[in-house]
N, C-alpha and C positions, 0 to 999 in steps of 0.2 A: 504494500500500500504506500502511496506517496501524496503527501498534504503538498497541496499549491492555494495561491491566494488569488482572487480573480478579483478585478477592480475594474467597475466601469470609468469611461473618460467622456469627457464634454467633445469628441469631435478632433481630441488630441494623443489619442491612443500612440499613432507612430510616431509622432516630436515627441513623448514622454518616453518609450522602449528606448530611443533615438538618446535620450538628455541620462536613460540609466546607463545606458552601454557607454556611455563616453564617463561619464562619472563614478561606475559601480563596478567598472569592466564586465559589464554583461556579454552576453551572449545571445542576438535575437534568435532563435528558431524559424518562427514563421509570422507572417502577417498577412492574413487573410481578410479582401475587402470584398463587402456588400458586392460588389459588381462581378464577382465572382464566386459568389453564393446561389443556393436556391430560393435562396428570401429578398435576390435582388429589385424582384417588382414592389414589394413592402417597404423601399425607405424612398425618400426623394431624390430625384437625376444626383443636384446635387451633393448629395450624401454618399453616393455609389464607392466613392475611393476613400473614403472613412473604412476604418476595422471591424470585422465582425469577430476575429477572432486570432489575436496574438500572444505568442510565448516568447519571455527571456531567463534566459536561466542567467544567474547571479550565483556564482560559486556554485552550493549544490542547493540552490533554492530555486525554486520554477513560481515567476509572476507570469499569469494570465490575465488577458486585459482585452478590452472591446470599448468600440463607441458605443453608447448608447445614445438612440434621436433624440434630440432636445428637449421634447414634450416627455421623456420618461428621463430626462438624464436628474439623477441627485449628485451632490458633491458627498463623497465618501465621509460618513460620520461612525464614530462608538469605537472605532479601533484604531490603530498606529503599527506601522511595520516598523519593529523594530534591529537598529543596525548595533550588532556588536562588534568596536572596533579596536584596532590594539594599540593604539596611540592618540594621546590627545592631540597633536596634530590632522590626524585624519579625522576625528570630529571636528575642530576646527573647520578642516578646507569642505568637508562636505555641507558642513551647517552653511559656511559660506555661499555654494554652490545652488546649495534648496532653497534661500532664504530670497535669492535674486526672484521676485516678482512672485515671490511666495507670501507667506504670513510665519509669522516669532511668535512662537507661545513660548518657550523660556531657552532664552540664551545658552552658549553652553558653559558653564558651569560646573566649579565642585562642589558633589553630593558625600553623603553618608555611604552610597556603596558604590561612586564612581570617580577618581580623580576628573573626570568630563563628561558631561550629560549633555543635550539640549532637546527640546522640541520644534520641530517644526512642518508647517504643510507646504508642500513646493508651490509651484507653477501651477501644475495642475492639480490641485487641493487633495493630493495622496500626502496624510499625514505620517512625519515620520518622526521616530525615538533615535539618537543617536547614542548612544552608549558605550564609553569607554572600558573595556576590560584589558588592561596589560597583562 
């Protein structure tokens, strides 16, 4: 059995796989659009090259992801993927990297069980934990 986390997106599905692989070292799999589906008559023309259906593995974690059309799309709420990293510099430069045109809910930070913590939602409102473990 293998858990993956599937997140829908506003319409930014491949610039978000696109902004983790450049900054997570991911790896995209696949990126499957509407216009290439069997559900291609069901969204708008132009919707067609939006995502129905993509994978990035991030080391040995697999994020799934999709557009969903505007009238069903929510921004991601109640949970936080969180990154365990092994340097407070790599919290640091990633908090930096999420924060651009994102939202700060706490800086990063010494905690009680992290020389560096932070929170934040990127760009495309996938809230994330950043977490130092040396």
């Amino acid at each position: 059995m293998k858990l993956s986390i599937h997140v829908n997106f506003d319409g930014r599905c491949a610039e978000a796989f696109a902004f983790y692989e450049t900054h997570l070292g991911g790896v995209i799999g696949s990126l499957l659009a509407y216009k290439d589906s069997p559900v291609k008559s069901t969204v708008p023309i132009d919707w067609q090259d939006k995502i129905i259906h993509g994978v990035i593995s991030i080391d040995s974690f697999e994020l799934v992801g999709a557009d969903s059309v505007p009238e069903e799309y929510e921004q991601p709420t109640g949970f936080c993927l969180l990154l365990r990293l092994p340097s407070i510099e790599q919290v640091e430069t990633l908090f930096t990297a999420f924060k651009e045109e994102g939202h700060v809910i706490l800086p990063p930070q010494k905690t009680f069980w992290s020389p560096c913590y932070a929170i934040v939602n990127d760009r495309f409102g996938v809230p994330w934990k950043l977490n130092c473990v040396p």
